[in-house]
C-alpha positions in Angstrom: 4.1 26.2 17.6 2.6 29.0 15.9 5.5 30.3 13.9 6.0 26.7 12.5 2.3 26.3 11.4 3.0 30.0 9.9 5.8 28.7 7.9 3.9 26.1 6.7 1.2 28.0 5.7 3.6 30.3 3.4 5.5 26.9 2.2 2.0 25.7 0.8 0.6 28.7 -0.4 3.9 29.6 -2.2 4.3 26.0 -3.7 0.7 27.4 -5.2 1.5 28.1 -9.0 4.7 27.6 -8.5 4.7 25.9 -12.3 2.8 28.6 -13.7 -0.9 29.3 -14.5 -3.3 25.8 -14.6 -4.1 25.4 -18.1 -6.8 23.2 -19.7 -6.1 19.3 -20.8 -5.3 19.4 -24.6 -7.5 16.4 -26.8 -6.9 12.6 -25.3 -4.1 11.0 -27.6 -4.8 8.5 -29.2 -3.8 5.6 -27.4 -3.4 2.2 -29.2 -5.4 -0.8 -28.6 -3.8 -3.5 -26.6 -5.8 -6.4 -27.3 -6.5 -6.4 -23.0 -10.1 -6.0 -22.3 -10.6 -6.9 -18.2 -14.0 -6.3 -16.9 -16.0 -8.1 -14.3 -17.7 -7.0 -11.0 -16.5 -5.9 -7.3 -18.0 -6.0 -4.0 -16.9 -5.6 -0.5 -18.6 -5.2 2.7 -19.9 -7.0 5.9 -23.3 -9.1 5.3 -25.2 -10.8 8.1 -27.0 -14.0 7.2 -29.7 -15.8 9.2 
């Protein structure tokens, strides 16, 4: 079991950078305006009434 978890390990530490360095988001585009505006309010949960 311990070889395979070792493996692993390397698997995910190599995948690491595998696409090169991180590098910083550029400036948002500018994305156009749909005409779509959804807003409203959410709530879940358990509630207990007497």
């Amino acid at each position: 079991m311990k070889p395979i978890a070792l493996i692993l390990a390397l698997v995910a530490l190599a995948a690491c950078g595998a696409d090169g360095e991180p590098q910083r988001p550029g400036a948002p585009e500018m994305t156009p305006q749909t005409g779509l505006t959804i807003s409203g309010e959410a709530r879940f949960g358990v509630t207990k009434t007497y």
